[in-house]
VOZATI-482721 format. One record per residue (C-alpha): residue in one letter; z, y negated, x negated. Coordinates in nm, 2 decimals. Example, Ala and Ser with C-alpha at 12.3 -4.5 7.8 and 13.67 -1.06 7.14 Angstrom:
% residues 2
<'A', <0.78, 0.45, -1.23>> <'S', <0.71, 0.11, -1.37>> 
This chain:
% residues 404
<'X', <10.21, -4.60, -5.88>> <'X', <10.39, -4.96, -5.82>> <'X', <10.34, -4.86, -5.42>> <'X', <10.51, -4.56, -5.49>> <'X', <10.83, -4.67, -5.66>> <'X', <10.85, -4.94, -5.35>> <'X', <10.87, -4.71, -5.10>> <'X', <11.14, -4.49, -5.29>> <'X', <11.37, -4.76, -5.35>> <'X', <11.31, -4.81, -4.96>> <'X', <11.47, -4.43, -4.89>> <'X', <11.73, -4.43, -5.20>> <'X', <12.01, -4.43, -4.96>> <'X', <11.87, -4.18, -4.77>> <'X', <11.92, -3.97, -5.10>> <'X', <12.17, -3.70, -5.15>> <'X', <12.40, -3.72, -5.48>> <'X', <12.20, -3.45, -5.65>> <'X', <11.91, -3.66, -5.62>> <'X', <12.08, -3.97, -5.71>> <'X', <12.13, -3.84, -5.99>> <'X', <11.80, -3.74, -6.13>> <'X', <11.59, -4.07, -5.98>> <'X', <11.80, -4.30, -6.01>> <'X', <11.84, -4.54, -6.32>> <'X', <11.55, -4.72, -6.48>> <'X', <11.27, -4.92, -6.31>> <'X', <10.94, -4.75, -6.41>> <'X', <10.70, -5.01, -6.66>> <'X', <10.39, -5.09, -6.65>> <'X', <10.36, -4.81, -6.89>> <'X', <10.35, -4.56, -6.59>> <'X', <10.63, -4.32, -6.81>> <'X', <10.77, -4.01, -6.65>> <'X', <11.08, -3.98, -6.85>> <'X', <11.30, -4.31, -6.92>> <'X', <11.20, -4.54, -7.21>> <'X', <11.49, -4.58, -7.48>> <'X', <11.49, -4.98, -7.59>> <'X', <11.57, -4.95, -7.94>> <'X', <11.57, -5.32, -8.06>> <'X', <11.85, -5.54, -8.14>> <'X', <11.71, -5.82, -7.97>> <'X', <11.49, -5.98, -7.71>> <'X', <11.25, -6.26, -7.69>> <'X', <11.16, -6.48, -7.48>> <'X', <10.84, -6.73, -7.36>> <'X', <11.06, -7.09, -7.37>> <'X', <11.32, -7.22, -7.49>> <'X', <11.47, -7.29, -7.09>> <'X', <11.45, -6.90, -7.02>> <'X', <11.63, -6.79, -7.32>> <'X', <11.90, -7.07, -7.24>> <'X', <11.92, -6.92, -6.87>> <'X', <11.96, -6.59, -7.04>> <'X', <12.23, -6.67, -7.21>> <'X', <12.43, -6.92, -7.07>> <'X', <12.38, -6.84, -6.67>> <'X', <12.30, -6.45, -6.71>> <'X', <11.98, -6.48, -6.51>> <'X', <11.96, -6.08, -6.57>> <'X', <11.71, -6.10, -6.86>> <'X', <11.84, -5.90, -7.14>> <'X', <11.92, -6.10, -7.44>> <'X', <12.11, -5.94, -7.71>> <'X', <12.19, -5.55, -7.79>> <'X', <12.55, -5.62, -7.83>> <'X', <12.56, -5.80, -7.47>> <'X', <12.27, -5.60, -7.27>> <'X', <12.05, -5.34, -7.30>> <'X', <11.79, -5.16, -7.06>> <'X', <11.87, -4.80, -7.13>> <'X', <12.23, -4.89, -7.12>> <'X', <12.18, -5.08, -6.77>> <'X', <11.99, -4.77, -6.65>> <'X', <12.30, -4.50, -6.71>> <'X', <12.56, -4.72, -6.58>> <'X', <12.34, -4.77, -6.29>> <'X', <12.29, -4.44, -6.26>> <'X', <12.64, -4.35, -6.33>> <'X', <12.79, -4.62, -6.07>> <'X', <12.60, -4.46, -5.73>> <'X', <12.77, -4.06, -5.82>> <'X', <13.07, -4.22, -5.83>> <'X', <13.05, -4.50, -5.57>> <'X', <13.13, -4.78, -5.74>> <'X', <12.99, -5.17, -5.73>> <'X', <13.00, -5.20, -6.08>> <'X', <12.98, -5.02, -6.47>> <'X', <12.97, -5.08, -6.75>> <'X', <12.93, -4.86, -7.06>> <'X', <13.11, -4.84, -7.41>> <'X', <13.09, -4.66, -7.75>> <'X', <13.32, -4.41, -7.67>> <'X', <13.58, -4.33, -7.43>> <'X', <13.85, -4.47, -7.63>> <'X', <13.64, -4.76, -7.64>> <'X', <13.63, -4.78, -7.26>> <'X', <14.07, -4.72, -7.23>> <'X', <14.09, -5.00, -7.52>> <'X', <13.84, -5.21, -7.30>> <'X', <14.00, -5.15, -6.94>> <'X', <14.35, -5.26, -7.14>> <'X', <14.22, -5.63, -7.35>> <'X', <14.06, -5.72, -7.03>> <'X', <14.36, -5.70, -6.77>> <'X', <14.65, -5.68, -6.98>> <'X', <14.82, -5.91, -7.20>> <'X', <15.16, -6.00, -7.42>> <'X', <15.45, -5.94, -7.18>> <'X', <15.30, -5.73, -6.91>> <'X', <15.42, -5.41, -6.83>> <'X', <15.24, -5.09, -6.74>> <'X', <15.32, -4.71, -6.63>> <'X', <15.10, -4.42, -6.85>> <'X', <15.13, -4.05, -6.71>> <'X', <15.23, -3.82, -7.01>> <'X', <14.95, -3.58, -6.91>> <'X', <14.69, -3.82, -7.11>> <'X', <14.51, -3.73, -7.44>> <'X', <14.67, -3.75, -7.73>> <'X', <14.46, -4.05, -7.88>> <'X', <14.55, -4.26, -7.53>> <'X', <14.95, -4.21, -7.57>> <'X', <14.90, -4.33, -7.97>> <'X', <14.65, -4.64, -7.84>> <'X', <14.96, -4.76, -7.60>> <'X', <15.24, -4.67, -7.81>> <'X', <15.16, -4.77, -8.16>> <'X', <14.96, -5.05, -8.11>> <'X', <14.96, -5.20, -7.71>> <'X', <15.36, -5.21, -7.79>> <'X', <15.29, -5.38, -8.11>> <'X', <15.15, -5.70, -7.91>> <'X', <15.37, -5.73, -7.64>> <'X', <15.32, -5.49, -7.40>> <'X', <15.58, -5.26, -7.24>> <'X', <15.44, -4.90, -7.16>> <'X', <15.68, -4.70, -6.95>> <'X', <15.59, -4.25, -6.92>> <'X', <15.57, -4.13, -6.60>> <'X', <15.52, -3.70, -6.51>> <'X', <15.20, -3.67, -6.40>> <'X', <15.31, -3.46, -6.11>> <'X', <15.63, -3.67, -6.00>> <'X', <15.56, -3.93, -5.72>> <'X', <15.91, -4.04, -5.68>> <'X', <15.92, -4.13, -6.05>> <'X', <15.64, -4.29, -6.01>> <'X', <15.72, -4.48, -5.78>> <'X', <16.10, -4.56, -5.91>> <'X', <15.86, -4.71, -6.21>> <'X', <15.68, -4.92, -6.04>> <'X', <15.92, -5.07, -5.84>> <'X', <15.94, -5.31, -6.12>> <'X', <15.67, -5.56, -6.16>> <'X', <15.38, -5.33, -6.34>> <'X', <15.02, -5.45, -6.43>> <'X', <14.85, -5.13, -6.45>> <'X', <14.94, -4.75, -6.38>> <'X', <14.70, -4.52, -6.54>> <'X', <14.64, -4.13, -6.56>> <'X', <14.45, -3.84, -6.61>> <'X', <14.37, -3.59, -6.34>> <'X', <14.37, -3.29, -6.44>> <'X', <14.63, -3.36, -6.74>> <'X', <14.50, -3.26, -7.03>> <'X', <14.56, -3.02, -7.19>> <'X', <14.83, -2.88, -6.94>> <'X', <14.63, -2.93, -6.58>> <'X', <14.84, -3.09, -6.37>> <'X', <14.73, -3.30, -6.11>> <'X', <14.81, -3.65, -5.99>> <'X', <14.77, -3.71, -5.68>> <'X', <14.52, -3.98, -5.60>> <'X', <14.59, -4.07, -5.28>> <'X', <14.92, -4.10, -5.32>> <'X', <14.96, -4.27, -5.60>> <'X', <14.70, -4.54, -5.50>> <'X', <14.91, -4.61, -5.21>> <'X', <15.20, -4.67, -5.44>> <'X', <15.01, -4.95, -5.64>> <'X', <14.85, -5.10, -5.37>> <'X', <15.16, -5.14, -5.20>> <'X', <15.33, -5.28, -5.57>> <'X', <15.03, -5.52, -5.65>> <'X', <14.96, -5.27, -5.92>> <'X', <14.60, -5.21, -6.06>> <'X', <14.56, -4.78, -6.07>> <'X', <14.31, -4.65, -6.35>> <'X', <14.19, -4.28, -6.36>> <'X', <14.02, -4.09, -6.63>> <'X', <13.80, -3.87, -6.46>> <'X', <13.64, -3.76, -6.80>> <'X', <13.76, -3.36, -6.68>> <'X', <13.62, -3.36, -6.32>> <'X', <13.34, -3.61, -6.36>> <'X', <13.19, -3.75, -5.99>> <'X', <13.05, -3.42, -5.94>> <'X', <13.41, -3.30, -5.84>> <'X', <13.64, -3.61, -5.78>> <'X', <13.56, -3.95, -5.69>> <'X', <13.88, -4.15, -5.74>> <'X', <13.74, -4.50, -5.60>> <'X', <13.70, -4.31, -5.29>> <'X', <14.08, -4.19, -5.28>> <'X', <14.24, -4.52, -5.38>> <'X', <14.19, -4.57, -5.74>> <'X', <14.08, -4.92, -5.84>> <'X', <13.88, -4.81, -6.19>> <'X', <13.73, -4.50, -6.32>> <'X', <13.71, -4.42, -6.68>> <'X', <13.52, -4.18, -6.84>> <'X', <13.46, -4.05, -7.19>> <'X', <13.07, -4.00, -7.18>> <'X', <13.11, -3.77, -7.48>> <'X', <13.19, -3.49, -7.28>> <'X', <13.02, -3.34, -6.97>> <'X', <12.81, -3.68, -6.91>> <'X', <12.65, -3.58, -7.23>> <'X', <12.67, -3.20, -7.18>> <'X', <12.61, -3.05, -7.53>> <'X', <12.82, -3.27, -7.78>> <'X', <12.56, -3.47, -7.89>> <'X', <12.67, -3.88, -7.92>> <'X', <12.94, -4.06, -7.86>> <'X', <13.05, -4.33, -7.52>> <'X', <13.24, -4.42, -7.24>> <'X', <13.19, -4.61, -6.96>> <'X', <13.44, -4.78, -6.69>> <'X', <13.41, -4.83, -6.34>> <'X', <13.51, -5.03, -6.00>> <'X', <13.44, -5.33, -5.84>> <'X', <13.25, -5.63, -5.98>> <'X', <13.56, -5.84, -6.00>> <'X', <13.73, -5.60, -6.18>> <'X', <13.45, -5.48, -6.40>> <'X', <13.31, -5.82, -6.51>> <'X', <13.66, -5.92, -6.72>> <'X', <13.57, -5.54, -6.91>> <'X', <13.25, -5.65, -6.95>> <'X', <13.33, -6.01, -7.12>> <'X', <13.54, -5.83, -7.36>> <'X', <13.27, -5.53, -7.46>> <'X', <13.05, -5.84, -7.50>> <'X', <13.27, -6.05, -7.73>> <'X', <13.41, -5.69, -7.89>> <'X', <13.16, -5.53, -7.94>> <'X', <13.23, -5.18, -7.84>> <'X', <12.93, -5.17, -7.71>> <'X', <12.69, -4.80, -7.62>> <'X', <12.36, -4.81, -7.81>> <'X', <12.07, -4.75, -7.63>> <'X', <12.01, -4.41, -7.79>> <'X', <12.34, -4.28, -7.68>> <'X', <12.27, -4.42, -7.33>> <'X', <11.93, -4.23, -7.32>> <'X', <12.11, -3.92, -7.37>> <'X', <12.36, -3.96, -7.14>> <'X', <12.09, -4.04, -6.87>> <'X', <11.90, -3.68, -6.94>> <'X', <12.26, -3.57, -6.91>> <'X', <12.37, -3.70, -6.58>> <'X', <12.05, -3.53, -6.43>> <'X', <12.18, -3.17, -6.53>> <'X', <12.58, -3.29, -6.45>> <'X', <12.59, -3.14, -6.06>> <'X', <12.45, -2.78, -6.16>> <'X', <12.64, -2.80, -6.51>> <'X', <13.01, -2.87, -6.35>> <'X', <12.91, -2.60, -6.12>> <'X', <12.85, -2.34, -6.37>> <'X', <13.13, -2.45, -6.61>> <'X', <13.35, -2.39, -6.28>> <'X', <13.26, -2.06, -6.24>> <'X', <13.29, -1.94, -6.60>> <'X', <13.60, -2.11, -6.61>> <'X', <13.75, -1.94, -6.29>> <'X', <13.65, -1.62, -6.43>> <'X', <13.80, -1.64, -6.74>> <'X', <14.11, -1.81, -6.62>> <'X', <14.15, -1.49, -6.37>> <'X', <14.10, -1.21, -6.65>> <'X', <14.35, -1.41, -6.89>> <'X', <14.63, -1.43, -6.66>> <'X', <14.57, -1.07, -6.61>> <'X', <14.68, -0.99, -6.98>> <'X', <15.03, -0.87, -7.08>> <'X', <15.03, -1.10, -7.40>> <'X', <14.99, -1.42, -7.23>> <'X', <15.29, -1.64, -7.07>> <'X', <15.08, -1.88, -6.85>> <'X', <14.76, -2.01, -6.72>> <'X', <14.69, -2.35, -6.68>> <'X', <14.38, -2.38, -6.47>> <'X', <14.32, -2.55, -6.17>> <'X', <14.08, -2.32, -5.99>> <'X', <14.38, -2.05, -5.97>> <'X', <14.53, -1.93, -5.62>> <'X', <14.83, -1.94, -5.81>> <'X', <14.81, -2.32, -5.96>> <'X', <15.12, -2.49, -5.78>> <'X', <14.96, -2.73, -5.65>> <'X', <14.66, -2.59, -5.49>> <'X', <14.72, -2.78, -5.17>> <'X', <14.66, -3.11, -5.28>> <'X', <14.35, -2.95, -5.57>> <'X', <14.13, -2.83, -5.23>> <'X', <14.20, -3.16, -5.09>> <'X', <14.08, -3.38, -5.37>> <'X', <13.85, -3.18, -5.57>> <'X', <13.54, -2.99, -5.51>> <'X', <13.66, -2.67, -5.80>> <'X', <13.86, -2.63, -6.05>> <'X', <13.62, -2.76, -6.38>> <'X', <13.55, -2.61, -6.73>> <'X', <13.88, -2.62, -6.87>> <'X', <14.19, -2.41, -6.88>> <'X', <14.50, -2.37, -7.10>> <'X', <14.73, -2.08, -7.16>> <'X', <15.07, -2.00, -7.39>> <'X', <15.08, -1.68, -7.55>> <'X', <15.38, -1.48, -7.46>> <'X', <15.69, -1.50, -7.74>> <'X', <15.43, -1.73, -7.92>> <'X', <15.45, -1.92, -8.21>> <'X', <15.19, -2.18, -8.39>> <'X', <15.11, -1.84, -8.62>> <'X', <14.98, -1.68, -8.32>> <'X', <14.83, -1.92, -8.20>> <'X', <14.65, -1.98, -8.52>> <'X', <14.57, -1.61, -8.52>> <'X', <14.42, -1.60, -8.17>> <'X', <14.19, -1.88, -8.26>> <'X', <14.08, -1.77, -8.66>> <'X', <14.00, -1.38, -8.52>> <'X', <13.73, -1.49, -8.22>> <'X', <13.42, -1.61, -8.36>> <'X', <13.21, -1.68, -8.04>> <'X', <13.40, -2.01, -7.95>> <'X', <13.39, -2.28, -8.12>> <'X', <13.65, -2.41, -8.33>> <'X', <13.62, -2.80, -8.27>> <'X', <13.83, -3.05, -8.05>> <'X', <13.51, -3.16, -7.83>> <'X', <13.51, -3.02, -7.50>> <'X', <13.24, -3.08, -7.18>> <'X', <12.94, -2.90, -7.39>> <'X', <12.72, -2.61, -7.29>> <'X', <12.90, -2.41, -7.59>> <'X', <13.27, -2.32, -7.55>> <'X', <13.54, -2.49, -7.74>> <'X', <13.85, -2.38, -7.84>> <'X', <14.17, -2.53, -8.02>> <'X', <14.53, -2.57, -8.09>> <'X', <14.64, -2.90, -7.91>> <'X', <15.00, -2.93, -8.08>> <'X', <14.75, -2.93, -8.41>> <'X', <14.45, -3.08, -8.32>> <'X', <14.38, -3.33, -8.03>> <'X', <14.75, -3.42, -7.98>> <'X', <14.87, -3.36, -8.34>> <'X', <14.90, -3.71, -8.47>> <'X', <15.21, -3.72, -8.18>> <'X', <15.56, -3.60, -8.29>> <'X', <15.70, -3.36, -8.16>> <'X', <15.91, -3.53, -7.91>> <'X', <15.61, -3.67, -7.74>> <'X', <15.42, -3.33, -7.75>> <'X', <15.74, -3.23, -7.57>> <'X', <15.73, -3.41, -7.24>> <'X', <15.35, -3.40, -7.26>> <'X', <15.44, -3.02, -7.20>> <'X', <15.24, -2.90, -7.55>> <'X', <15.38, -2.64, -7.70>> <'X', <15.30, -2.45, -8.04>> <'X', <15.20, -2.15, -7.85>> <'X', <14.93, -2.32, -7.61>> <'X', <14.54, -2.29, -7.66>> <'X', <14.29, -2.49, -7.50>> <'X', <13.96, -2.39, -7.40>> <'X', <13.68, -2.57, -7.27>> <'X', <13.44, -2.33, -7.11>> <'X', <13.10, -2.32, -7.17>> <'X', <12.78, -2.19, -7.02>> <'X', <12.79, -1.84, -7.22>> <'X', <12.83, -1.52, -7.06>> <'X', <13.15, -1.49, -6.97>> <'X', <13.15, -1.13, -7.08>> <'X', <13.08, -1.27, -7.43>> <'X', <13.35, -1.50, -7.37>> <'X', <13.62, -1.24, -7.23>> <'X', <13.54, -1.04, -7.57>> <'X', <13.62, -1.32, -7.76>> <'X', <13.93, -1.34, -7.61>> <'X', <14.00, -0.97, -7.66>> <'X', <13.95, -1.04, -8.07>> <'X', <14.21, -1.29, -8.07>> <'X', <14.42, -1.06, -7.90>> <'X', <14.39, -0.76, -8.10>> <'X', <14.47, -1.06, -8.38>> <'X', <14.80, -1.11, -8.26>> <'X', <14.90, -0.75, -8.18>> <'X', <14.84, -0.67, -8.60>> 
């Protein structure tokens, strides 16, 4: 068995992604198991009193405590850091956790950094309510606009950071381009990649310098646990590790398990949700009640240039405003279907639906919601694996809602 596992390390690189993602992770024990072991214990011991000391003083690479190391952690972001080409990961317990992390670990009182406006709700309030709070000044940037981006980072800047797509109103950063910026300012770039996962966009490949990802969502797959994890190179990922350790937002091993099973599913997952989603997308935009479509698989998303250069499809998620809408309608759309589910969680097998203004983004005021580009009449869904006849005639009930 042993002889076995030698000679497919020896042909790992040879592997494709897909594969990758499946066999990579944990080394086998002497237990011989099929499926990866889950380490639930709190802590490890050791044979001596010099090996436990070399544990944890010089990080020899034994494990030592749950809140500093774990196996079944190591094994996802292992697994996680080849799909999306990175040197180094590390994993938190949620993907707030992982934004909070990536920000005590290169930022402190006095430093200044840039934040797109396309970010989730919860990121905004982290920067703005409580970043500020110790000294930190946090300057908005459209998502979209390079010029303004780079007009803000002219100034000395620490960190720039986005979400691509925005959520919940799709737009697109460009990568590239923005990566040039910061490189060319000294700047560290940071992109959530929580909507497109590395099935569909690699940032590190395009010029970002870390990857963040909420783990809740399509890592997982069906809206199980909770986690995050952050990516890059090792000198930029060790400070985010020294701070998870001393922190302790820190991924149990359970939730790690689980997000391993779910990274082997993620490459035929994001492919299905992509589909679905493009399907749906097309038949709403063909529907006299509604205003817009917000997806990026669309022939008709303005920036479709720089979409088929950077990502593989469009994703599971799509937005739209309801024509002459108001949060009543909106309300009513979402109350009359029945299919979807009502809930702010999105990147699971079952489709989500909800009112962003009210839900995800709702502890903003109003002036924020307005240059995020949320209005009371957009509704966010998160498409799942259902038929996406099922999911059209859910649609068509909150529809018919609206019309009464």
């Amino acid at each position: 068995m042993m002889d076995r596992d030698k000679r497919l390390k020896s042909i790992v690189s040879n592997l494709s992604g897909e594969t990758k993602a499946i066999r990579i992770g944990l080394d086998r024990t002497p237990e011989r198991e099929h499926s990866e072991p889950i380490f639930t214990t709190s802590s490890f011991v050791f044979p001596d009193a010099l090996t436990m000391a070399d544990a944890f003083i010089n990080n020899s690479g034994l494990s030592s405590y749950g809140r500093v190391d774990n196996p079944t952690v190591d094994g996802f972001c292992k697994r996680l850091a080849v799909m999306e080409r990175a040197e180094a990961s590390e994993a938190t317990s949620s993907g707030m956790g992982a934004i909070l992390s990536t920000l005590m670990a290169h930022c402190q009182a006095g430093d200044r950094i840039v934040v797109s406006t396309g970010v989730f709700g919860a990121t905004l309030k982290l920067v703005k309510d409580f970043f500020i709070k110790y000294g930190l000044e946090v300057e908005l940037v459209p998502p979209t606009d390079i010029s303004a981006w780079e007009r803000a980072l002219s100034r000395p800047t620490k960190l720039a950071y986005c979400e691509t797509p925005s959520n919940p109103t799709i737009e697109i950063v460009d990568i590239e381009a923005l990566g040039a910026i910061c490189r060319a300012h000294h700047c560290l770039f940071v992109v959530d990649n929580c909507f497109m996962t590395p099935v569909l966009q690699k940032p590190l490949l395009m010029g970002a310098d870390l990857v963040i990802h909420s783990a809740t969502k399509y890592l997982d797959g069906q809206g199980r646990v909770l986690g995050g994890a952050v990516l890059g190179s090792v000198d930029l990922v060790e400070p985010v590790t020294s701070f998870i350790r001393s922190g302790g937002v820190t991924m149990s091993a359970f939730n790690a398990w689980i997000f391993l099973k779910g990274l082997e599913t993620l490459d035929i997952r994001m492919k299905a949700h992509s589909e679905n989603a493009l399907q749906l997308a097309t038949w709403l935009l063909q529907q006299p009640q509604i205003e817009r479509v917000n997806y990026a698989g669309l022939t008709s998303h303005p920036q479709k240039q720089l979409i088929d250069r950077q990502m593989k499809s469009g994703g599971g998620v799509l937005s739209f405003t309801l024509k002459d809408g108001k949060r009543e309608d909106a309300w009513k759309f979402l109350n009359a279907t029945c299919l979807m589910s009502l809930t702010a969680n999105l990147g699971d097998v079952k489709t989500t639906i909800c009112h962003p203004a009210t839900s995800t983004h709702g502890r903003l005021d109003g002036a924020d919601r307005q240059l995020m580009g949320i209005s009371e009449n957009m509704i966010r869904i998160a498409v799942g694996l259902e038929s996406v006849d099922d999911l059209i005639a859910d649609c068509e009930r909150g529809l018919v809602a609206i019309a009464q």
